[in-house]
PASEBA-1860 file (N, C-alpha, C; in nm, 3 decimals):
! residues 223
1> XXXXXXXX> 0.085/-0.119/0.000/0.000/0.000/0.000/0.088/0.124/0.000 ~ 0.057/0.253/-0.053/0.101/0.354/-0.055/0.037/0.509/-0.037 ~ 0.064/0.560/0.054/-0.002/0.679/0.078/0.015/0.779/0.035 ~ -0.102/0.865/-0.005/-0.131/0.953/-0.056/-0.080/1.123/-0.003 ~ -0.090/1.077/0.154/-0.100/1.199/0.236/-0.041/1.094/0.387 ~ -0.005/1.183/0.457/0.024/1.103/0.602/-0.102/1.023/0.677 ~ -0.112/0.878/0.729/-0.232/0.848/0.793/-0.166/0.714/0.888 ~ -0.274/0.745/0.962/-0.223/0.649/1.102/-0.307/0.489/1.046
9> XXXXXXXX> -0.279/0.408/1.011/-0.332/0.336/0.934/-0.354/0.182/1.015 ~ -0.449/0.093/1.040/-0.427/-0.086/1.035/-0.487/-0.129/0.970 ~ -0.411/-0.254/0.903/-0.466/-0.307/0.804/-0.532/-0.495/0.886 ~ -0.621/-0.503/0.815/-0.742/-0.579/0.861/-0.732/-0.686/0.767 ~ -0.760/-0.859/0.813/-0.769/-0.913/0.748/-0.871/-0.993/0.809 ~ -1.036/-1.050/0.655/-1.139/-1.066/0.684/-1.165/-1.190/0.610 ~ -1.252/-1.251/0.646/-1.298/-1.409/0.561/-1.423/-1.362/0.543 ~ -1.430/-1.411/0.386/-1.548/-1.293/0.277/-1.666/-1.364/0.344
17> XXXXXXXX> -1.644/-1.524/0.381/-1.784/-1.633/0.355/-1.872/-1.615/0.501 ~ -1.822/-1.595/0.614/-1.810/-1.537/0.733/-1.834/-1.391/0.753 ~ -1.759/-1.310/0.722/-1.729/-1.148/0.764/-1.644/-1.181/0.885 ~ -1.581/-1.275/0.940/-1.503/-1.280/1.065/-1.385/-1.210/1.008 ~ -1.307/-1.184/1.135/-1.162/-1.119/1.154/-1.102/-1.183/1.211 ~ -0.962/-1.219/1.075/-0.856/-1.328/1.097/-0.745/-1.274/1.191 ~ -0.691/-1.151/1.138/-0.591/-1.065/1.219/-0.624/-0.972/1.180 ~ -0.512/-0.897/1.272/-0.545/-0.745/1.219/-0.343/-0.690/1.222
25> XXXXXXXX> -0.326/-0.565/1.172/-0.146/-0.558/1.199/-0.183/-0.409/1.220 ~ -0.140/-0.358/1.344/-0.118/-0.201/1.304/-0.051/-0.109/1.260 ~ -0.027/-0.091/1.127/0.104/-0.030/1.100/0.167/0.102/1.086 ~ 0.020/0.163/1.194/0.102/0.282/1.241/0.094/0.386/1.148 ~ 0.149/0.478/1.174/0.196/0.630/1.034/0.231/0.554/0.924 ~ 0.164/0.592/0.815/0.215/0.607/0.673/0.246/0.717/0.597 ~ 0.399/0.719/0.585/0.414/0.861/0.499/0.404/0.795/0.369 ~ 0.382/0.949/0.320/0.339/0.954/0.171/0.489/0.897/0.102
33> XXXXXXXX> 0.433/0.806/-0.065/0.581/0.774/-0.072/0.621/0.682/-0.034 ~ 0.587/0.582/0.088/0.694/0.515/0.144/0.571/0.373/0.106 ~ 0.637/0.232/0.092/0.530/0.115/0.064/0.602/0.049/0.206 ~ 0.476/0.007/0.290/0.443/-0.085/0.383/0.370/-0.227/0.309 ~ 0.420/-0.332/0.381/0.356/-0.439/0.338/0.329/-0.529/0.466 ~ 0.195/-0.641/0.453/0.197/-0.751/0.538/0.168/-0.884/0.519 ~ 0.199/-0.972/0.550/0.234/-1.132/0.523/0.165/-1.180/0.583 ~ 0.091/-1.289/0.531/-0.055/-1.387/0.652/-0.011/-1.524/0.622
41> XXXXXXXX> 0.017/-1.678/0.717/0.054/-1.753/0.645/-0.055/-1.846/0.643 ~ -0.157/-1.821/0.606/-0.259/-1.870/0.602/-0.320/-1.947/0.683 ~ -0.302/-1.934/0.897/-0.324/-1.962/1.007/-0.359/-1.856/1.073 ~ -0.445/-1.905/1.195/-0.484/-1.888/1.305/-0.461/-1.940/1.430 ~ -0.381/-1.881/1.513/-0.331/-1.944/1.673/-0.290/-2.106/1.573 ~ -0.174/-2.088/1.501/-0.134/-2.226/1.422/-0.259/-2.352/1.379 ~ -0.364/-2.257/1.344/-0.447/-2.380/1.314/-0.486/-2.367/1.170 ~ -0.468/-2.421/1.054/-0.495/-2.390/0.931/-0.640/-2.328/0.886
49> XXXXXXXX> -0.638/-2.185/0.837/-0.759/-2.138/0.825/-0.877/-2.234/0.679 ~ -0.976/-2.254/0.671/-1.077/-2.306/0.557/-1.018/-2.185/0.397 ~ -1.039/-2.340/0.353/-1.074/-2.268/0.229/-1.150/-2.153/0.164 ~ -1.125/-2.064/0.096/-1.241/-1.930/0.072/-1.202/-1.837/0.020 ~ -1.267/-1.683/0.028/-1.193/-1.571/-0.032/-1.182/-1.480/0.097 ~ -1.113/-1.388/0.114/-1.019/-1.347/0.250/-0.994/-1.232/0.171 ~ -1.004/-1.098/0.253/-1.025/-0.935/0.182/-0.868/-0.893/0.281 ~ -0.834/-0.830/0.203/-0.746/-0.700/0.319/-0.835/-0.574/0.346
57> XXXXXXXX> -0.862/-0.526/0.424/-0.863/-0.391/0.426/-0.762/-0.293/0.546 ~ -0.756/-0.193/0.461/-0.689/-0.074/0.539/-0.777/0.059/0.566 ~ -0.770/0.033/0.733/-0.860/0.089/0.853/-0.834/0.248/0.886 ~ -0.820/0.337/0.928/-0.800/0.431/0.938/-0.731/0.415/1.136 ~ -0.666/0.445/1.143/-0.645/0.493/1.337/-0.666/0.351/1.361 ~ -0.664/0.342/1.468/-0.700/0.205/1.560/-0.796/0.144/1.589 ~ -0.798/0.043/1.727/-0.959/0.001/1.691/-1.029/-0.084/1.566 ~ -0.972/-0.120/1.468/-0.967/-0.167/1.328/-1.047/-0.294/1.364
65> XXXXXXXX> -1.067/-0.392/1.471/-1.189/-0.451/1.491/-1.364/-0.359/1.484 ~ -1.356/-0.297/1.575/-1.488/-0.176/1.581/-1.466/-0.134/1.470 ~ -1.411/-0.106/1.382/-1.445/-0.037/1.261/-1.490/-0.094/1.138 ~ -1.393/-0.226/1.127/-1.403/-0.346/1.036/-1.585/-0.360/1.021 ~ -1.624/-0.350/1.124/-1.764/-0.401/1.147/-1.871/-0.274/1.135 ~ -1.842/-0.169/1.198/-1.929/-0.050/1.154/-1.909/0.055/1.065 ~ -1.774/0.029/0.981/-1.724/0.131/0.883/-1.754/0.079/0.762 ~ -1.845/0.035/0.692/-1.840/-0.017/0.542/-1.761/0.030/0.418
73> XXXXXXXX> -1.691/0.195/0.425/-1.616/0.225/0.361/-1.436/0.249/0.412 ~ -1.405/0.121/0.415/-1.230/0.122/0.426/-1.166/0.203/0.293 ~ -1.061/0.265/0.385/-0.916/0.294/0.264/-0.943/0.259/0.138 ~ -0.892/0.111/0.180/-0.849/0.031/0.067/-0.860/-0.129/0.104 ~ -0.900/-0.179/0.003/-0.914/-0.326/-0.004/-0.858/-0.425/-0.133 ~ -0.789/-0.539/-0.061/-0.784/-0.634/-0.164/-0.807/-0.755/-0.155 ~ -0.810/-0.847/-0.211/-0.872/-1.008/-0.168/-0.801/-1.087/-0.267 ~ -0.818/-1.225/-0.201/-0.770/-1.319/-0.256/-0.809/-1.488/-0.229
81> XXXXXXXX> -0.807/-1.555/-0.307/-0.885/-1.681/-0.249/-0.768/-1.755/-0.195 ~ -0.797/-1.846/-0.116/-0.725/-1.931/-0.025/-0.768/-2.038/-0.036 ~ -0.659/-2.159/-0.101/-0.652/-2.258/-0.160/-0.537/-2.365/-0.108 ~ -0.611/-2.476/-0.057/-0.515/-2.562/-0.028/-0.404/-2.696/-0.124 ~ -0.474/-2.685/-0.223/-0.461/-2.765/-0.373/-0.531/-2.642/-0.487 ~ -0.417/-2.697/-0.589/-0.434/-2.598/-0.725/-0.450/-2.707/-0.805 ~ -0.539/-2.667/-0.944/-0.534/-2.808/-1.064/-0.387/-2.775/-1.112 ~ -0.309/-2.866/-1.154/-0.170/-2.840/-1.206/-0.120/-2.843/-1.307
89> XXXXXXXX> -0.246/-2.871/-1.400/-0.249/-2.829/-1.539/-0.296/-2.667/-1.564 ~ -0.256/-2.545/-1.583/-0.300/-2.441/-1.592/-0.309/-2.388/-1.770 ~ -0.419/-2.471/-1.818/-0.497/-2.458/-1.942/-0.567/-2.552/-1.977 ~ -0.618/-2.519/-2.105/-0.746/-2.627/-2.138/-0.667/-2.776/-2.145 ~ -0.748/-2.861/-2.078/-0.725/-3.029/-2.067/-0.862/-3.089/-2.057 ~ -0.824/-3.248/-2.080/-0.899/-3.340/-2.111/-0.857/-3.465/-2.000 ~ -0.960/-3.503/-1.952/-0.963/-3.613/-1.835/-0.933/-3.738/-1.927 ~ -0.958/-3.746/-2.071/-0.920/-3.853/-2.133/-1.075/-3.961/-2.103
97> XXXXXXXX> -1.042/-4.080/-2.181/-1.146/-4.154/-2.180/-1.107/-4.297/-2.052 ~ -1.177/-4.436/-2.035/-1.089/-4.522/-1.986/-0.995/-4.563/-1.949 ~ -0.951/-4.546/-2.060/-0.813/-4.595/-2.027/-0.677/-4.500/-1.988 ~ -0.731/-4.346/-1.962/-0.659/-4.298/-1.918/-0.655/-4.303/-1.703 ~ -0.748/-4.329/-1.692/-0.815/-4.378/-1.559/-0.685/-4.467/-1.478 ~ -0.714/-4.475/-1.359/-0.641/-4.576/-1.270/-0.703/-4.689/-1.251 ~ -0.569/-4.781/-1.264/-0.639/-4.941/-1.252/-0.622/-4.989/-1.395 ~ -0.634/-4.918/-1.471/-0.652/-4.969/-1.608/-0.514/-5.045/-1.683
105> XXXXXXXX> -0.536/-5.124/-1.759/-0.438/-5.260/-1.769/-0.318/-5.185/-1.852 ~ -0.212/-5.243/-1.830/-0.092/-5.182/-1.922/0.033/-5.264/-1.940 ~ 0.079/-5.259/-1.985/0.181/-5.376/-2.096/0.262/-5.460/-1.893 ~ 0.203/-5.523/-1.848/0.274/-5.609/-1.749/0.270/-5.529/-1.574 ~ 0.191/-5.430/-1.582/0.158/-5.368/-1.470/-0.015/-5.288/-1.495 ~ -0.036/-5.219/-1.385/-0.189/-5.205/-1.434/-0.131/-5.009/-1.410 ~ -0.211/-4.897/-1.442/-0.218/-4.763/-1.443/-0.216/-4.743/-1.313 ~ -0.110/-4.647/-1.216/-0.071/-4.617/-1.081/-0.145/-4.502/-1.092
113> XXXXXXXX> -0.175/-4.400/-1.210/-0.233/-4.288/-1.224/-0.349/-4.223/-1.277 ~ -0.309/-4.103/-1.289/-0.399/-4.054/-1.408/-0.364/-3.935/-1.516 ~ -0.418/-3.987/-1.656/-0.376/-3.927/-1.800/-0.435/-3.791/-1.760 ~ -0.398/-3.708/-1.833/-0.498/-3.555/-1.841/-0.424/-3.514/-1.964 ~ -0.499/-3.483/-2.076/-0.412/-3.413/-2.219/-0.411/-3.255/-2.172 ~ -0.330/-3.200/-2.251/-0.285/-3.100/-2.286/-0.217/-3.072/-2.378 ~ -0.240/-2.940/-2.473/-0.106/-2.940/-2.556/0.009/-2.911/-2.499 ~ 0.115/-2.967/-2.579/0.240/-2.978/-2.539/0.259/-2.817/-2.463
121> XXXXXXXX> 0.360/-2.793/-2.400/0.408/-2.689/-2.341/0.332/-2.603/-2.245 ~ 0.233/-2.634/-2.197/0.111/-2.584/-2.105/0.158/-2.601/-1.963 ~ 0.155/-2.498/-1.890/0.199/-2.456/-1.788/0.162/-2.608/-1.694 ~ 0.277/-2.640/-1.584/0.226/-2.710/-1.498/0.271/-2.666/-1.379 ~ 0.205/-2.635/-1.249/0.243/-2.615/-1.159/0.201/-2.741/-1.019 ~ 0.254/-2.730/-0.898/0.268/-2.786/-0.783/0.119/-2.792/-0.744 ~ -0.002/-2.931/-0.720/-0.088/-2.920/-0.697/-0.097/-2.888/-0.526 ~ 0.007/-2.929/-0.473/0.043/-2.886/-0.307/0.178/-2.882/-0.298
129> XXXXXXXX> 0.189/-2.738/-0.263/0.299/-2.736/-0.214/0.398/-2.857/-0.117 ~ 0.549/-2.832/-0.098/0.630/-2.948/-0.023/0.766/-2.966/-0.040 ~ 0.803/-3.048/-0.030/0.941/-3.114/-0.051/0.995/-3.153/-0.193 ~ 1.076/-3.129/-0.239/1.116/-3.191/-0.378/1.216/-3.323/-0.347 ~ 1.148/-3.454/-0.329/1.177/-3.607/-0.322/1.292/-3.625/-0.461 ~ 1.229/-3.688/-0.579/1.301/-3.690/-0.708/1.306/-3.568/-0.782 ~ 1.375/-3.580/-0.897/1.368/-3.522/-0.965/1.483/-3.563/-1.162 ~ 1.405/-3.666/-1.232/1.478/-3.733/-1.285/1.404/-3.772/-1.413
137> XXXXXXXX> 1.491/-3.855/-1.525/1.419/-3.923/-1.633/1.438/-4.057/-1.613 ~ 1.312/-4.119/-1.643/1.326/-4.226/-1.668/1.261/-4.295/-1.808 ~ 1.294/-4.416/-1.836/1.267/-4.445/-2.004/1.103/-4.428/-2.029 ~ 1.011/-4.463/-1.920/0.912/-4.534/-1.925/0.815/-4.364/-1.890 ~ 0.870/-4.298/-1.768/0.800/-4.215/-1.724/0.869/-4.083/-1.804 ~ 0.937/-4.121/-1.840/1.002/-3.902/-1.907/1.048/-3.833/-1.829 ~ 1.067/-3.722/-1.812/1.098/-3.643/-1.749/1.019/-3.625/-1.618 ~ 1.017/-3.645/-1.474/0.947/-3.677/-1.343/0.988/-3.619/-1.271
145> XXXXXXXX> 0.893/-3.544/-1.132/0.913/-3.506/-1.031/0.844/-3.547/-0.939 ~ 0.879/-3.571/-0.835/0.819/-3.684/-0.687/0.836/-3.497/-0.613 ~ 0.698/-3.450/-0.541/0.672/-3.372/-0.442/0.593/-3.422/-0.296 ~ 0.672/-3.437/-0.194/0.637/-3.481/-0.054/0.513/-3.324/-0.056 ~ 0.409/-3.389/-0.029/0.310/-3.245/0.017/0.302/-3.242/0.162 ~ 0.330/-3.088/0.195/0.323/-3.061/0.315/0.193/-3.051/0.388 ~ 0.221/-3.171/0.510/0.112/-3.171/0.590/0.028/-3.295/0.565 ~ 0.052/-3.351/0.439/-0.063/-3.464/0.359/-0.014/-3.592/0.396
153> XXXXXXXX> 0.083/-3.638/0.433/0.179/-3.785/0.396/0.155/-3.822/0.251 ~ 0.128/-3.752/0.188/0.117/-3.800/0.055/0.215/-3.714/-0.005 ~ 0.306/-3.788/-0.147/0.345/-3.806/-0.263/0.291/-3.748/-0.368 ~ 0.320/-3.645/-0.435/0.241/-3.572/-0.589/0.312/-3.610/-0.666 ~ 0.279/-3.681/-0.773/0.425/-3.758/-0.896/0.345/-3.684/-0.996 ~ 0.460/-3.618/-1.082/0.407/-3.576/-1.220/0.502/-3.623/-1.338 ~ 0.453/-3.658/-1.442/0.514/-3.724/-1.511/0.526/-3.674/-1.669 ~ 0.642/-3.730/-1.774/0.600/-3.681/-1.933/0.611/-3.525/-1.915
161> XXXXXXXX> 0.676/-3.473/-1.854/0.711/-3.333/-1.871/0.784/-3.320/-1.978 ~ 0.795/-3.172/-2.036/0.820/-3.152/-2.142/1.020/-3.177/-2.123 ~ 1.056/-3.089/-2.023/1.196/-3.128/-2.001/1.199/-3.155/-1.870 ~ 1.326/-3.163/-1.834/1.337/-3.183/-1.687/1.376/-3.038/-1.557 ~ 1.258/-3.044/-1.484/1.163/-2.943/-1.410/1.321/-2.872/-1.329 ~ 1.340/-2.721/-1.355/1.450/-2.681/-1.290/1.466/-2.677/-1.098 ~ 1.353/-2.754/-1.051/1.370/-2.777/-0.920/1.479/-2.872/-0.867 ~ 1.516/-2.861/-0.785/1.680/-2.971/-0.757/1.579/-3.020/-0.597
169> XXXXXXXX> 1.632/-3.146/-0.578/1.616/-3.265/-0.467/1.650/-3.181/-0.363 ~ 1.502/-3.158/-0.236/1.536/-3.110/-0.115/1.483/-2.927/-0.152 ~ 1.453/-2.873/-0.267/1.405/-2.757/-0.287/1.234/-2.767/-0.206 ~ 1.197/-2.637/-0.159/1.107/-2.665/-0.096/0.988/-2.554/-0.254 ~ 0.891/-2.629/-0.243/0.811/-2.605/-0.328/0.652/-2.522/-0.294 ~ 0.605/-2.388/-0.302/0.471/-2.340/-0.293/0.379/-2.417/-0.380 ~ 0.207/-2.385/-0.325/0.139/-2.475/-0.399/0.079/-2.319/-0.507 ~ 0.097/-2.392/-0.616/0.079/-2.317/-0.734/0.184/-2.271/-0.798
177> XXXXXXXX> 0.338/-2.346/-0.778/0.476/-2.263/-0.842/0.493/-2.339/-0.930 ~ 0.505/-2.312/-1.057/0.572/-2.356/-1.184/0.692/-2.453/-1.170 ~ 0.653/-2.599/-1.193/0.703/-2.724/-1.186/0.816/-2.751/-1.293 ~ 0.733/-2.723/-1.418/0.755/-2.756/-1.583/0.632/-2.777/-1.616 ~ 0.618/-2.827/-1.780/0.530/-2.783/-1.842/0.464/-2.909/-1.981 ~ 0.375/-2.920/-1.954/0.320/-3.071/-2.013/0.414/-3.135/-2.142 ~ 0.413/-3.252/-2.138/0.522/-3.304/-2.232/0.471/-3.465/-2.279 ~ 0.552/-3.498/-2.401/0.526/-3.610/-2.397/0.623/-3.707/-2.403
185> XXXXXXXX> 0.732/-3.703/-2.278/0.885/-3.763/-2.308/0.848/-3.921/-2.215 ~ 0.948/-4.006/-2.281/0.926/-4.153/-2.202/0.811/-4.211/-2.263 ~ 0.756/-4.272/-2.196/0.640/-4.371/-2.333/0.490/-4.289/-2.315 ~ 0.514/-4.214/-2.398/0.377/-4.123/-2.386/0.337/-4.122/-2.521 ~ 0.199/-4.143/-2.529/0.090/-4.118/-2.657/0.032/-4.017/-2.644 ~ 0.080/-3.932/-2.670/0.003/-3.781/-2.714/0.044/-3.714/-2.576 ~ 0.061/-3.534/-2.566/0.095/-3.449/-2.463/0.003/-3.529/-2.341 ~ 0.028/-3.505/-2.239/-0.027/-3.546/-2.119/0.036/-3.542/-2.023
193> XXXXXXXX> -0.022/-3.517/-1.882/0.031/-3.538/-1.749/-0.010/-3.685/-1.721 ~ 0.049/-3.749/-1.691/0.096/-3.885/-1.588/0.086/-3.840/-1.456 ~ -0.014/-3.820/-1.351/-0.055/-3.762/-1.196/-0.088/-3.853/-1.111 ~ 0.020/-3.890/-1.021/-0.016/-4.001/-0.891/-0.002/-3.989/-0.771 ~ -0.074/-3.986/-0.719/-0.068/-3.938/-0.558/-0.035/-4.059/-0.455 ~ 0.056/-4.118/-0.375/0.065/-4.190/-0.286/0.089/-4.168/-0.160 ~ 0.035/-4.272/-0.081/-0.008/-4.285/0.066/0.125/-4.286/0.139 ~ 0.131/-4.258/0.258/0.232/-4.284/0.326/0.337/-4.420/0.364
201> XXXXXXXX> 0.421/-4.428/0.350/0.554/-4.356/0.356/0.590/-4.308/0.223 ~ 0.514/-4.387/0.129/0.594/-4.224/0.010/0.596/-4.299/-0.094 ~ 0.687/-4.259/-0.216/0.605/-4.312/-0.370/0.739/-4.450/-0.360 ~ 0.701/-4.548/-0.356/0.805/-4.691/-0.409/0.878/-4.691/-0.284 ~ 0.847/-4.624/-0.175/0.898/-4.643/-0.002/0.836/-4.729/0.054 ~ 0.719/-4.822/0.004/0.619/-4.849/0.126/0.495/-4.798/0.108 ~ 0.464/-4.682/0.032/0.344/-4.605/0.037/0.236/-4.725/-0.095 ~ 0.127/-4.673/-0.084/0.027/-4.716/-0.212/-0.001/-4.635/-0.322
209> XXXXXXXX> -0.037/-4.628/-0.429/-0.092/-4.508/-0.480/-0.251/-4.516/-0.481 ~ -0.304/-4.433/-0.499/-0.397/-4.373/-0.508/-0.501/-4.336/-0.602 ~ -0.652/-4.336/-0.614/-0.667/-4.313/-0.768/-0.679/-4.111/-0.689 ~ -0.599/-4.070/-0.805/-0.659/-3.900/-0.834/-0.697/-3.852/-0.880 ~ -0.815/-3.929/-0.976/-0.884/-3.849/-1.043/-1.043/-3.794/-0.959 ~ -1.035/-3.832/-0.834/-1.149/-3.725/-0.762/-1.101/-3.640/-0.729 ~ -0.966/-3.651/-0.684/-0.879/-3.480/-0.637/-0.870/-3.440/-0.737 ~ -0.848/-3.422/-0.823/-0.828/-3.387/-0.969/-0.932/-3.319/-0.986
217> XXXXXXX> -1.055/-3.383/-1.009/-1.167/-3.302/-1.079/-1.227/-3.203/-0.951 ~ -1.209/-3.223/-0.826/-1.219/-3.160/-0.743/-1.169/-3.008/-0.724 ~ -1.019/-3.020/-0.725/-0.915/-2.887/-0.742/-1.004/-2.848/-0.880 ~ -1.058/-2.905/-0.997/-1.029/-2.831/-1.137/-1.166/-2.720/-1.086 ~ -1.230/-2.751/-0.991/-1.369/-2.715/-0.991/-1.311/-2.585/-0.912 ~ -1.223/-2.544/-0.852/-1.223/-2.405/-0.753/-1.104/-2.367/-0.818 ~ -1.030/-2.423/-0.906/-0.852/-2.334/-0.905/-0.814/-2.386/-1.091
END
């Protein structure tokens, strides 16, 4: 934010679905000229806030609870939705038919995942943020990245990337940061993501996989 004129300012943060008040920061004098900023990590007394859309506003003087509630015209406002999973294809795709599905039969093993087309080069990002596990080619899968998601015990495998994803082993990953970008390297029929989610202890540790195509169509429905 940036001021116009000098003002004693707190800035307010609100959950749209509610009208409750998450925090508040007081940040005091703003001279003109000068940018103040504030950071939310998406908690409360460490408890992960719900999914939704979440406003800033900037309050005038103090008190910024009492006002939040009887002032309908703040400063300034901005918002943003709050999302715990992103779809990680970011453009038009296709769920594919059968046999792109999990379970489905394949030359001496059965489908750990799930297909999703895209044209080649289409943005892919981190469906949850985490840990960067692998990061490698292999003949069968292409270009691959194994993401530990934080908080989940689960495994995000993406697969058939176009090259190999400039994240290095042990990089810590946001959910929604640019992975790499749909591909069809290793034994792939047509552009597509290869997407498998596994159970704890982790992908070929012990863990299971998972079918994801309800998380899948789930995330595609809000993100």
């Amino acid at each position: 934010m940036l001021a116009r004129k000098p003002l004693d300012v707190v800035v307010v943060l609100a959950r749209v679905m509610d009208g409750a008040i998450v925090q508040s920061w007081p940040v005091g004098q703003l001279a003109p000229g000068v940018v103040r900023s504030v950071t939310w990590d998406g908690k409360l007394a460490d408890a992960a806030q719900p999914n939704g859309r979440y406003e800033f506003r900037v309050l005038p003087g103090a008190g910024a609870r009492i006002q939040a509630a009887a002032n309908p015209g703040p400063l300034a406002t901005g918002f943003f939705d709050l999302v715990d999973h992103m779809f990680p294809i970011r453009g038009r795709h296709d769920f594919g038919g059968r046999a792109a599905g999990f379970g489905t039969g394949r030359s001496g093993h059965t489908h750990q995942g799930h297909d999703v087309f895209a044209k080649c080069g289409t943005r892919l990002v981190a469906a949850r943020g985490g840990v960067v596990k692998l990061n490698k080619y292999q003949g069968n899968a292409g270009n691959y990245i194994v993401i530990d998601g934080d908080g989940t015990d689960v495994d995000y495998v993406y697969m058939h990337m176009q090259s190999r994803s400039p994240l290095k082993k042990g990089a810590r990953v946001l959910t929604g940061r640019q992975i790499g970008r749909v591909g069809d390297t290793g034994d792939a029929q047509g552009c597509h993501l290869h997407f498998e989610l596994w159970g704890a202890p982790g992908w070929y540790t012990g863990g299971k996989p998972l079918n994801p195509l309800p998380f899948l169509q789930a995330w595609d429905q809000f993100s």
